[in-house]
PDB file of N, CA, C and O in Angstrom:
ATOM      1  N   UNK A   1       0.826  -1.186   0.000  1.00  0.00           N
ATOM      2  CA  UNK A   1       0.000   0.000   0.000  1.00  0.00           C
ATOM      3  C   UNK A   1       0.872   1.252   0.000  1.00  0.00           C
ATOM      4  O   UNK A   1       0.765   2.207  -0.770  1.00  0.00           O
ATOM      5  N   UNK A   2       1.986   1.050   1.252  1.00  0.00           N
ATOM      6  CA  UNK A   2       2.665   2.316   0.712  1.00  0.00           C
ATOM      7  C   UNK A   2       3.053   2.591  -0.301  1.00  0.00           C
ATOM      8  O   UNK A   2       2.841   3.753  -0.647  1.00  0.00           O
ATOM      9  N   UNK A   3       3.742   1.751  -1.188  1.00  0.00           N
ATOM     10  CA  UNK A   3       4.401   1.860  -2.795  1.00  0.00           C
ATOM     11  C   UNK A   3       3.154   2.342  -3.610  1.00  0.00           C
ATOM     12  O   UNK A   3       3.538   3.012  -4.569  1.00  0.00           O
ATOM     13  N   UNK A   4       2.327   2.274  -3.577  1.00  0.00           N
ATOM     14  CA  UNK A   4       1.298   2.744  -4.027  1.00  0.00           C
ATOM     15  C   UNK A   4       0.816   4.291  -4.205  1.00  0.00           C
ATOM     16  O   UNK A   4       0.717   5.040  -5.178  1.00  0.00           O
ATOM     17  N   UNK A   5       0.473   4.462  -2.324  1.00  0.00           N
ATOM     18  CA  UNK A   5       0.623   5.437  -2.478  1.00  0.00           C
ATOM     19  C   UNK A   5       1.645   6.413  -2.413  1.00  0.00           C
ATOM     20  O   UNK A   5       1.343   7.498  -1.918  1.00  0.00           O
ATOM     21  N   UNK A   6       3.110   6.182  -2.930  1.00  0.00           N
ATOM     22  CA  UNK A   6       4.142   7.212  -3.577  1.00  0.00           C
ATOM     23  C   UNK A   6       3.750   7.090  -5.169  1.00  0.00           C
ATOM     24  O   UNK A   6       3.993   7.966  -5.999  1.00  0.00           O
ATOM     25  N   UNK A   7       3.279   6.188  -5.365  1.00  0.00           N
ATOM     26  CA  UNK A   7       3.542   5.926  -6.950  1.00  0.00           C
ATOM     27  C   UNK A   7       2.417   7.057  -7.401  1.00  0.00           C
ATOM     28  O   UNK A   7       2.762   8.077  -7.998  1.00  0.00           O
ATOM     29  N   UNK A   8       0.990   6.768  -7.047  1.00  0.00           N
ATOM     30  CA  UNK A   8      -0.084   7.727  -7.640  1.00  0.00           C
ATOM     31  C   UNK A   8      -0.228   8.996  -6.511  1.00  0.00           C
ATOM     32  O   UNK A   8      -1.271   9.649  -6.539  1.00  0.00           O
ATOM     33  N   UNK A   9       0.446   9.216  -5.875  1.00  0.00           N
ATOM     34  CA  UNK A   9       0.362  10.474  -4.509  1.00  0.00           C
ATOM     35  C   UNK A   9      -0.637  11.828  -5.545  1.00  0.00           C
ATOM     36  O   UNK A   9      -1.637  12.410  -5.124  1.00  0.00           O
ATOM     37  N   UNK A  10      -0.129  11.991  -6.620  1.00  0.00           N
ATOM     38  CA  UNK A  10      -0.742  12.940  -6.993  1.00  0.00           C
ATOM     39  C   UNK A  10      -2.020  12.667  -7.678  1.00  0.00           C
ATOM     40  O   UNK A  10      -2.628  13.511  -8.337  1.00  0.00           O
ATOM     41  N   UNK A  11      -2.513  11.090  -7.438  1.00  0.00           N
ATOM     42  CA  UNK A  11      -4.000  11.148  -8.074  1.00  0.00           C
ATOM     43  C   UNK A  11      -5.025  10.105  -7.152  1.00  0.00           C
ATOM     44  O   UNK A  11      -6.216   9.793  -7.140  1.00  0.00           O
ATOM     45  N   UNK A  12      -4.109   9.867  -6.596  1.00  0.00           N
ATOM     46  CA  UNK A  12      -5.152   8.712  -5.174  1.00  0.00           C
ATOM     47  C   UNK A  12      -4.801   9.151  -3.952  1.00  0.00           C
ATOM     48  O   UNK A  12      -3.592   9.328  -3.803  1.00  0.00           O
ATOM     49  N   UNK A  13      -5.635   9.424  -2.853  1.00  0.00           N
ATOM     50  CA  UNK A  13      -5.528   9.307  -1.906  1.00  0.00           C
ATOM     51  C   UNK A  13      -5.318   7.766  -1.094  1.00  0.00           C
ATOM     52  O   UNK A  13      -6.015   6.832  -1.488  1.00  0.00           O
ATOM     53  N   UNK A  14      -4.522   7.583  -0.170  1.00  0.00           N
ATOM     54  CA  UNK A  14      -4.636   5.691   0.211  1.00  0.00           C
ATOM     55  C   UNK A  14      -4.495   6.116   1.643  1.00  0.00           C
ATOM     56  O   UNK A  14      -3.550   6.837   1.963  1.00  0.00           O
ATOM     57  N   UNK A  15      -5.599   5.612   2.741  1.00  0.00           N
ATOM     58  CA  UNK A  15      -5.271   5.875   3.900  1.00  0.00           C
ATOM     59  C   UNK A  15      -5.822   4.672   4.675  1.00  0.00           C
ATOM     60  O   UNK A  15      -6.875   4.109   4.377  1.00  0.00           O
ATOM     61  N   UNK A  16      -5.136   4.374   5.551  1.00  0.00           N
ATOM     62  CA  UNK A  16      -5.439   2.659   6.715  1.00  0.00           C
ATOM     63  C   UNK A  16      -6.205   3.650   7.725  1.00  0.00           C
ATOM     64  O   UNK A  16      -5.904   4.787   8.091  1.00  0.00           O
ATOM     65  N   UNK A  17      -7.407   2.749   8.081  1.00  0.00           N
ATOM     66  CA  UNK A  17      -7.871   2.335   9.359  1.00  0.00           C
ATOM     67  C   UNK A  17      -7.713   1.089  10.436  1.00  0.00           C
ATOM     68  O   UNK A  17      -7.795  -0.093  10.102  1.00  0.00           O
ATOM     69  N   UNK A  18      -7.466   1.563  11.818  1.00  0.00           N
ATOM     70  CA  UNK A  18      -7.549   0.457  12.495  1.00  0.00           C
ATOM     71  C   UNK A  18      -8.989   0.033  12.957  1.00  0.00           C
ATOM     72  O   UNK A  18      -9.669   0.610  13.805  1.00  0.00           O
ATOM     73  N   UNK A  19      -9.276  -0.923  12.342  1.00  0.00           N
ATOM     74  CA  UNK A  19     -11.080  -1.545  12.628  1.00  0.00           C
ATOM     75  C   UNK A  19     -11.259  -1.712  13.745  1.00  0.00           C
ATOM     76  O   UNK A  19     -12.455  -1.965  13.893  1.00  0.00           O
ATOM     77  N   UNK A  20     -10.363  -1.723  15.350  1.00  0.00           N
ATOM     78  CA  UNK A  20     -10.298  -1.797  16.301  1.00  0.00           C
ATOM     79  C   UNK A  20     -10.597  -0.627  16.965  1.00  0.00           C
ATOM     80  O   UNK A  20     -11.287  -0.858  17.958  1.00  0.00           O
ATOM     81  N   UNK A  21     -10.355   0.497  16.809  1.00  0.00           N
ATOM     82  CA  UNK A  21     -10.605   1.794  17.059  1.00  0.00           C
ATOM     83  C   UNK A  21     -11.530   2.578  16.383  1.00  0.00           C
ATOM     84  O   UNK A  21     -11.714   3.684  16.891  1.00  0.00           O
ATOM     85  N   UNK A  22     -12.368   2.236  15.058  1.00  0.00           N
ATOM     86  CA  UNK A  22     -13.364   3.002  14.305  1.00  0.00           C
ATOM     87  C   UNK A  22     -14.883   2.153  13.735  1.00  0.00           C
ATOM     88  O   UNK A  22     -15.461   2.207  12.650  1.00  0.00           O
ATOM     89  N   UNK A  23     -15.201   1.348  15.058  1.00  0.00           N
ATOM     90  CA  UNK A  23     -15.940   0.757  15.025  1.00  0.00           C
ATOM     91  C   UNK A  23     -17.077   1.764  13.662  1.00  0.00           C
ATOM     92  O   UNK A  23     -17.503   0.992  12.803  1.00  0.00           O
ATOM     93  N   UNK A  24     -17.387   2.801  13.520  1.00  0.00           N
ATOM     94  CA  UNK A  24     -18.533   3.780  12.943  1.00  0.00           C
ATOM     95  C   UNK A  24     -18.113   3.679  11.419  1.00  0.00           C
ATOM     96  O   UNK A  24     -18.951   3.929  10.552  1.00  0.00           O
ATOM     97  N   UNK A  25     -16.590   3.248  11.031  1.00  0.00           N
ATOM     98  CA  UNK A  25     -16.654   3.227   9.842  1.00  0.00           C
ATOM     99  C   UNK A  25     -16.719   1.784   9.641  1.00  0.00           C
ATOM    100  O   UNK A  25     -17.148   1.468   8.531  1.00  0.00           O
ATOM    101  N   UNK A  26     -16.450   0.955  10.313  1.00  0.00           N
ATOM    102  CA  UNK A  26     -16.649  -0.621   9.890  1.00  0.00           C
ATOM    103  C   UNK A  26     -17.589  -1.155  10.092  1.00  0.00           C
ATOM    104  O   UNK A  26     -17.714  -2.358  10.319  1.00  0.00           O
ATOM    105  N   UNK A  27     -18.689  -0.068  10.026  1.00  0.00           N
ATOM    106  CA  UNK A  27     -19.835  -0.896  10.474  1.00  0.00           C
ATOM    107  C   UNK A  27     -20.499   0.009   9.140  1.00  0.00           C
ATOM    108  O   UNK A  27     -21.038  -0.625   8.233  1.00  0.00           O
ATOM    109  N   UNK A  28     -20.424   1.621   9.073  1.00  0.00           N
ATOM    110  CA  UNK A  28     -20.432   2.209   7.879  1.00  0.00           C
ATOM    111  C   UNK A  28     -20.276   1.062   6.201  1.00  0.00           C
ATOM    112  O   UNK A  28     -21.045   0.833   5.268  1.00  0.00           O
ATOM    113  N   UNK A  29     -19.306   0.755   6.445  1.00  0.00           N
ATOM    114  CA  UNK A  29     -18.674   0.056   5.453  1.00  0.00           C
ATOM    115  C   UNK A  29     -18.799  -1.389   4.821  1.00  0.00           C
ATOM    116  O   UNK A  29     -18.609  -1.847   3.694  1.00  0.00           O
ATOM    117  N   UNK A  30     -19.368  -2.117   6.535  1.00  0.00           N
ATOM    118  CA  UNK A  30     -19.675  -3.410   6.051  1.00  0.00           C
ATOM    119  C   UNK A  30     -18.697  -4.270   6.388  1.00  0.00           C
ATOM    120  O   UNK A  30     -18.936  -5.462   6.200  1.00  0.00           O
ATOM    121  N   UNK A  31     -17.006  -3.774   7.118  1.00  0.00           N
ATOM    122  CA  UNK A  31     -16.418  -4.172   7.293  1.00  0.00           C
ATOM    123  C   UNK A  31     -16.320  -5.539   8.350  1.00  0.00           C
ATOM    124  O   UNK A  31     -16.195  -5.462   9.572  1.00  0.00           O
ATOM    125  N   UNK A  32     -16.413  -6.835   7.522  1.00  0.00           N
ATOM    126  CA  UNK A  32     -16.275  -7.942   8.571  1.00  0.00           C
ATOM    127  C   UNK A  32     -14.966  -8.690   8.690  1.00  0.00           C
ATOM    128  O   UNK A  32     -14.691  -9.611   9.460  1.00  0.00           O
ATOM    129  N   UNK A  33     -14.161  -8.069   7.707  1.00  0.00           N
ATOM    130  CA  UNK A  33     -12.265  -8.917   7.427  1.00  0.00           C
ATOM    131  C   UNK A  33     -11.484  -8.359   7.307  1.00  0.00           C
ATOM    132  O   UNK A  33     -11.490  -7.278   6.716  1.00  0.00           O
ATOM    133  N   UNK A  34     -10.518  -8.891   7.825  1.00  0.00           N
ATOM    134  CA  UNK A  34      -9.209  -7.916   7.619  1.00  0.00           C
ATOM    135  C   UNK A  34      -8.074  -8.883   6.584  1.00  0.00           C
ATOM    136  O   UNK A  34      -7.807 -10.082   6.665  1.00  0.00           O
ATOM    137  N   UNK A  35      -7.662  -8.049   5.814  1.00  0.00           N
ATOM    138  CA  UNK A  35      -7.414  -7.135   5.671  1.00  0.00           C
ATOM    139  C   UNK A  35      -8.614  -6.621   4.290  1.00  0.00           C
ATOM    140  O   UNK A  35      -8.524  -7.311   3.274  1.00  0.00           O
ATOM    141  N   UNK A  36      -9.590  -5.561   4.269  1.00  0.00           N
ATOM    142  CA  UNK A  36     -10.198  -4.988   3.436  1.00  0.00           C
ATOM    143  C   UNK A  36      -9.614  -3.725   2.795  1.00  0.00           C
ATOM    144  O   UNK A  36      -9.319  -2.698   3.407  1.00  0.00           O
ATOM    145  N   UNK A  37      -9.477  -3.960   1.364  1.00  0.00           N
ATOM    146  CA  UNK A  37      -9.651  -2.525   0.948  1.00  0.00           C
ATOM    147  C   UNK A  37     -10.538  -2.136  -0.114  1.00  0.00           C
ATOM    148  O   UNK A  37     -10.927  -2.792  -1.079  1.00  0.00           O
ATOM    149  N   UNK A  38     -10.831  -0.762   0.286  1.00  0.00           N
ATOM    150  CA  UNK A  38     -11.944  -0.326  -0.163  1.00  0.00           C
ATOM    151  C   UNK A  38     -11.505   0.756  -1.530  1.00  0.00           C
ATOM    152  O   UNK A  38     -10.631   1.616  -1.427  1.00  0.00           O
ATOM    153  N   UNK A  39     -12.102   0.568  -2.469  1.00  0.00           N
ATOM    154  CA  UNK A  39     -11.727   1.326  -3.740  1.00  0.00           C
ATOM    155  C   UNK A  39     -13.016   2.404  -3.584  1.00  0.00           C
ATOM    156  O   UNK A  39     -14.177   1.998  -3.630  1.00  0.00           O
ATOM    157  N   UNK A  40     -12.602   4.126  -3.354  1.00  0.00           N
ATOM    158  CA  UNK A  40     -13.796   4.940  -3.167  1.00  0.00           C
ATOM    159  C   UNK A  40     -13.499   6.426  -4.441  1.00  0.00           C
ATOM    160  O   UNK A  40     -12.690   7.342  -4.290  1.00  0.00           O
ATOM    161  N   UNK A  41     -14.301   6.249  -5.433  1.00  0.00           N
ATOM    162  CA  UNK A  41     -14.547   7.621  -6.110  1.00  0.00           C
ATOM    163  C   UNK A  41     -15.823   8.041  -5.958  1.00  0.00           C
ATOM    164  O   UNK A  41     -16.876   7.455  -5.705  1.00  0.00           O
ATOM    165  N   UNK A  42     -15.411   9.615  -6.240  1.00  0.00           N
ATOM    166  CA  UNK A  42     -16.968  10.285  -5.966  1.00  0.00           C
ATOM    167  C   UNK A  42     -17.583  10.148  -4.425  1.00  0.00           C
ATOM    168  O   UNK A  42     -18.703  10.656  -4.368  1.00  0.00           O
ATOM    169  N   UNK A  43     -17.209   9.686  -3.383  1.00  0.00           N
ATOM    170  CA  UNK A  43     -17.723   9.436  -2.481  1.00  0.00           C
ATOM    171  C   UNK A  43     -18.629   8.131  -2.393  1.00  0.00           C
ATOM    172  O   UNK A  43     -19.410   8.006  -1.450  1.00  0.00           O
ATOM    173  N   UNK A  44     -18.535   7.297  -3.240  1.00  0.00           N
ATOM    174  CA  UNK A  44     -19.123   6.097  -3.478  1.00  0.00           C
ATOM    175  C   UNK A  44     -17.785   4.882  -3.380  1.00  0.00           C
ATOM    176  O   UNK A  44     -16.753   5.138  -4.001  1.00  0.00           O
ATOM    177  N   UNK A  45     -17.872   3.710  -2.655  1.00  0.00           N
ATOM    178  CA  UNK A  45     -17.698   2.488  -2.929  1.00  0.00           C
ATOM    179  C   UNK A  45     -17.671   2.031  -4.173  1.00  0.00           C
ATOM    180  O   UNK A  45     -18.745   1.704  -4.678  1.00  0.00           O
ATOM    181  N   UNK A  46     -16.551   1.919  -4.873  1.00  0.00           N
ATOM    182  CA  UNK A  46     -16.668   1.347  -6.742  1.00  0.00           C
ATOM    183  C   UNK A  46     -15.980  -0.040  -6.848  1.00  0.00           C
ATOM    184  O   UNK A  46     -16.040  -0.840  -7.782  1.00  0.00           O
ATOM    185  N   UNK A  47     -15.157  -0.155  -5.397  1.00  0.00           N
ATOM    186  CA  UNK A  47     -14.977  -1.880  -5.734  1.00  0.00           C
ATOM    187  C   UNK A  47     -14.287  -2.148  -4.503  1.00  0.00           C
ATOM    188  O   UNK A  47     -13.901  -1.371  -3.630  1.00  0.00           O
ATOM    189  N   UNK A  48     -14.211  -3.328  -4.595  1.00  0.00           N
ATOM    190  CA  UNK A  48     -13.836  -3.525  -2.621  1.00  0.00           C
ATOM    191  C   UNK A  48     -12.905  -5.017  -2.919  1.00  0.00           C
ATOM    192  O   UNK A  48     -13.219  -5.811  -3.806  1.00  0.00           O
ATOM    193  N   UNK A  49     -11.645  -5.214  -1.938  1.00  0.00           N
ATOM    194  CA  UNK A  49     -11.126  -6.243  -1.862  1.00  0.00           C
ATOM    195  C   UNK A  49     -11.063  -7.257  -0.548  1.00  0.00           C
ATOM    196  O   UNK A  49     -10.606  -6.635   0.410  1.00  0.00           O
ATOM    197  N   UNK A  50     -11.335  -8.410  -0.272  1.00  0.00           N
ATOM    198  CA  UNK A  50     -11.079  -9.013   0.992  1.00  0.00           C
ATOM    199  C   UNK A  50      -9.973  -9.843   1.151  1.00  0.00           C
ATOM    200  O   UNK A  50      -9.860 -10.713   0.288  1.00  0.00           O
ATOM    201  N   UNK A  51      -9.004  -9.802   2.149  1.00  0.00           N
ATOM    202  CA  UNK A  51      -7.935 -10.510   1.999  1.00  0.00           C
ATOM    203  C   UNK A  51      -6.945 -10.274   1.506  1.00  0.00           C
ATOM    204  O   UNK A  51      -6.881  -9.255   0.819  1.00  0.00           O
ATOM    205  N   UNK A  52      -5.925 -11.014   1.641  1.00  0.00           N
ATOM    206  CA  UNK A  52      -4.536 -10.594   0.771  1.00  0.00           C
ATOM    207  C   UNK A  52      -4.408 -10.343  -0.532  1.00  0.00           C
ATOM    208  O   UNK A  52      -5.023 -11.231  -1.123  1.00  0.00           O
ATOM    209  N   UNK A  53      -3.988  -9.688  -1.195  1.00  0.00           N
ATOM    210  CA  UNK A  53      -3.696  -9.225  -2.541  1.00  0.00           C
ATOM    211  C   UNK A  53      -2.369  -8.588  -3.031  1.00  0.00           C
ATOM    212  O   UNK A  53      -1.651  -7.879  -2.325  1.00  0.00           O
ATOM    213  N   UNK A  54      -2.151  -8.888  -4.193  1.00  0.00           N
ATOM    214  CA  UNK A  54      -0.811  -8.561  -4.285  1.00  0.00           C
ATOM    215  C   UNK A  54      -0.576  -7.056  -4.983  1.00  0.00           C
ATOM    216  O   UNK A  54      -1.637  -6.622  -5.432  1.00  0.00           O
ATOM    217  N   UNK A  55       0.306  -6.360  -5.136  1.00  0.00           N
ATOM    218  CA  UNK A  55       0.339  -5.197  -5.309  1.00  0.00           C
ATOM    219  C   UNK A  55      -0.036  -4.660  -7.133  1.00  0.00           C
ATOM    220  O   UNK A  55      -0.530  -3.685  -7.701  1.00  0.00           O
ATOM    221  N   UNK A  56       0.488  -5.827  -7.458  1.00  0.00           N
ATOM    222  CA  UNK A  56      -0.370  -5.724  -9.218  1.00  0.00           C
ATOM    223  C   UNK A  56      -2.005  -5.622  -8.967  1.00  0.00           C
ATOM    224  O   UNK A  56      -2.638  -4.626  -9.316  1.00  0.00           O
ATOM    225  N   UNK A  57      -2.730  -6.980  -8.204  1.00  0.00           N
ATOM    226  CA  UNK A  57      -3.869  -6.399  -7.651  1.00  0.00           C
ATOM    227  C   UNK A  57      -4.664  -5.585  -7.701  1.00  0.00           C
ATOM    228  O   UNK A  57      -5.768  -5.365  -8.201  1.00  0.00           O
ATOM    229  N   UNK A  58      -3.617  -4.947  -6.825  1.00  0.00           N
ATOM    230  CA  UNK A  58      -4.131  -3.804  -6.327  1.00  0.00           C
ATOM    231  C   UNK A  58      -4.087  -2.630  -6.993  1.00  0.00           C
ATOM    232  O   UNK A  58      -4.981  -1.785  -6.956  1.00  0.00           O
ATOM    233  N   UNK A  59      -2.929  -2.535  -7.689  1.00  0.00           N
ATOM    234  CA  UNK A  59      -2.907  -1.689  -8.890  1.00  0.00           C
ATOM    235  C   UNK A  59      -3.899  -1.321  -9.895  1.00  0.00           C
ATOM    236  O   UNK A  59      -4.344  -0.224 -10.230  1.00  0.00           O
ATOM    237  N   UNK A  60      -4.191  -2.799 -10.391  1.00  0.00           N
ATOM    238  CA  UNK A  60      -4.993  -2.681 -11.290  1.00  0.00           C
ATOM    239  C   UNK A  60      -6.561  -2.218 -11.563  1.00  0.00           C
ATOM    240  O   UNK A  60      -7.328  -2.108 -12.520  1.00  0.00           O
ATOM    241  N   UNK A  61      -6.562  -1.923  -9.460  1.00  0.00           N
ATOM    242  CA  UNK A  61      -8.044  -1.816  -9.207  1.00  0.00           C
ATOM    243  C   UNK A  61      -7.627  -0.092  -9.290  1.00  0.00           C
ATOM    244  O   UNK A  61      -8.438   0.501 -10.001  1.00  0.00           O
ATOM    245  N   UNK A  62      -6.752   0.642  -8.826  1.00  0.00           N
ATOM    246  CA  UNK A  62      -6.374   1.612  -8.945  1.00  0.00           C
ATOM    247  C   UNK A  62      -6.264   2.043 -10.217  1.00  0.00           C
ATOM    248  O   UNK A  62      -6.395   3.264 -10.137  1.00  0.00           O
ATOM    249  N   UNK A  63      -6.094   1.735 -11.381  1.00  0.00           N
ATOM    250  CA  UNK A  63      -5.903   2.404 -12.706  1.00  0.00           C
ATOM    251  C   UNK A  63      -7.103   2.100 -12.858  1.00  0.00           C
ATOM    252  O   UNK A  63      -7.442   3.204 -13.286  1.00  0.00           O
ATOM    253  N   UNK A  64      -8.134   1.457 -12.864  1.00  0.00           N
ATOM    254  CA  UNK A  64      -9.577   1.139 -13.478  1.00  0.00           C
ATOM    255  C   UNK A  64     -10.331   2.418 -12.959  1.00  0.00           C
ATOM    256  O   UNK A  64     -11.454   2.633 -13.417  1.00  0.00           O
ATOM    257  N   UNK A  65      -9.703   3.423 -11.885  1.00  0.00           N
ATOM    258  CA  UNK A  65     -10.430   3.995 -11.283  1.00  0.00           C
ATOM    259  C   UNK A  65      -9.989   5.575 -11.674  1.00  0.00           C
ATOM    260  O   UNK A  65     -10.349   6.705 -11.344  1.00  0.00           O
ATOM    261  N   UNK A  66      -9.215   5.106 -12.376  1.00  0.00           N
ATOM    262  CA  UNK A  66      -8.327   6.865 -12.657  1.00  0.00           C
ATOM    263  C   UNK A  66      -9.254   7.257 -13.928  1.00  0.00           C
ATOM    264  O   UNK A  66      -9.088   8.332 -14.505  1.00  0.00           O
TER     265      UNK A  66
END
């Protein structure tokens, strides 16, 4: 995730929550696994991952979104 966000810094925001401490967004969110990430434009949910993933992955959910 960090490599990530240096790579697109100037067109994605990428920020961690601890689900332990923000019960309001993981419940917001739907969050039942860790590790989740959540793909968000517009203020909308546009695609969501559960579990490990590898950084191509993850990438690729990131350029679909640019």
């Amino acid at each position: 995730m960090e490599a990530l966000a240096e790579q697109y810094k100037d067109q994605v925001v990428i920020g961690k929550c601890d689900v332990d401490d923000n019960d309001e967004l993981t419940g917001k969110f739907g969050i039942r696994n860790i590790p989740t990430v959540l793909f968000i434009k517009d203020g909308e949910v546009k695609d969501k991952t559960v579990g490990a993933v590898t950084k191509a992955q993850l990438e690729e959910k990131v350029k679909a979104l640019l």
